[in-house]
N, C-alpha and C positions, 0 to 999 in steps of 0.2 A: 504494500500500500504506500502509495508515494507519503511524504515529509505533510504535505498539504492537507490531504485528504484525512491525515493519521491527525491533525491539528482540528480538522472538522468533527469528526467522531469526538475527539475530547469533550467541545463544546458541546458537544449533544449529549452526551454522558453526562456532563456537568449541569446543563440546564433539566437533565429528566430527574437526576438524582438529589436536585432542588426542590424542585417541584414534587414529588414525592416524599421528602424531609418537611416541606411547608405543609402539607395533606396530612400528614401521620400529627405534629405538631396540632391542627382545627383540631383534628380528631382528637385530640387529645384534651384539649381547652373545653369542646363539648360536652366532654364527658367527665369532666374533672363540674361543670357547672351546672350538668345536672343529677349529681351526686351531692353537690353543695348542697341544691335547693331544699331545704327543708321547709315540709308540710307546715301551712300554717293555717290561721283561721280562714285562711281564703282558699280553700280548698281548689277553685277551678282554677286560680293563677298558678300553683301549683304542677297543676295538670297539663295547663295551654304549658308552662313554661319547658317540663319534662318532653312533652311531645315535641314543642319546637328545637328540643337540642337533641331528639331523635332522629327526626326528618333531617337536620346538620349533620348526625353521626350516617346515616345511611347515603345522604349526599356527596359524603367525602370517600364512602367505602366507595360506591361507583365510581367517583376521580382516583380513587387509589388504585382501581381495580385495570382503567383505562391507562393510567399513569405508568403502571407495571407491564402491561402489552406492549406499551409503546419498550418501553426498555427492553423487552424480550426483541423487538421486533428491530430494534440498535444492534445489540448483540447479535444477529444474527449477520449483520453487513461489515460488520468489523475487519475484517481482512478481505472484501473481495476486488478484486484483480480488475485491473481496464480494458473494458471490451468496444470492439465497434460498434455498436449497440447502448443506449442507455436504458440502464436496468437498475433496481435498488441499490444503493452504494455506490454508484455515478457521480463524479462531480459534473457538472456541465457550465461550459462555457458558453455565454450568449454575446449577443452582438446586443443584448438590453438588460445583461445584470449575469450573475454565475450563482447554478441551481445546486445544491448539493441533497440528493434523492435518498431521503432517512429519515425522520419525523419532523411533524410539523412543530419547527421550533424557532420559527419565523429567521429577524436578521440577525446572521453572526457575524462580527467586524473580527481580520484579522491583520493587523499592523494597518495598513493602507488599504485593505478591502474589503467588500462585504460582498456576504453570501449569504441567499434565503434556503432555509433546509427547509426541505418539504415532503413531506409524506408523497408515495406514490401512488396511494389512495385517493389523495384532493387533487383537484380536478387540472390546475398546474401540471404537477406531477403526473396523470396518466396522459396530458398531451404527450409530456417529453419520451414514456415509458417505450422503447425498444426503435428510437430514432437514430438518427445515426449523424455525422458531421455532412455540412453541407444542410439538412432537411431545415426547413423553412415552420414553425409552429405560430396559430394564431392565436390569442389567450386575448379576452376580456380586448379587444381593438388593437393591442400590440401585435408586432410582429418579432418573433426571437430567430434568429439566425442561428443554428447548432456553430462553433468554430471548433469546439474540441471535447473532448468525452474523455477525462481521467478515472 
């Protein structure tokens, strides 16, 4: 895996296993506040208050649960190879910004440039999926120019 693409990955590692630490942390605070709450004469504030730090605690399982796919689905790109073809773990070069195909974890700036990671699930990402240098993609009125495929 080139120097480059091995610096992308970090960042994506880094932003999922934040993201994941911030979710586990909610979850954590919800359930710590509705353990506080002790019953009082007000029985039904009680009740809304437990439930809404339920619906919070199940809230964040589902982000945790998504959170950790996306990781699995990191981990699985981690060493692959550049082909003529863009396919998950692609860097891609455009002639209107550079894609790097791995989760959506929007812009990552590296020294002097930036790069949008993008799941090849969103709809970005399946234009570019199994294009090749040279093909021409349309997205949202832009025009991307393939120049190179790392």
């Amino acid at each position: 895996m080139s120097t480059l693409k091995s610096q992308l990955y970090q960042l994506c590692l880094t932003f999922i296993q934040n993201r994941i630490e911030n979710i586990e942390y909610s979850m954590l605070q919800a359930r710590q506040a509705s353990n506080d709450d002790t019953k009082s004469s007000a029985g039904d504030k009680y009740e809304t208050t437990r439930e809404m730090m339920q619906q919070e605690m199940d809230r964040n399982s589902k982000l945790l649960y998504e959170a950790g796919q996306q990781k699995i689905a990191l981990q699985q790109i981690e060493n692959v190879d550049t082909a003529k073809e863009v396919k998950n773990g692609s860097l891609v070069l455009t002639s209107e910004g550079n894609f790097y195909i791995s989760i959506s974890a929007g812009e990552l700036n590296l020294e002097t440039q930036k790069f949008i990671a993008v799941s090849q699930a969103a709809p970005i990402g399946r234009a570019f999926i199994w294009r090749k240098v040279g093909d021409e993609i349309s997205f949202n009125g832009n025009k991307y120019l393939i120049k190179e495929i790392l």
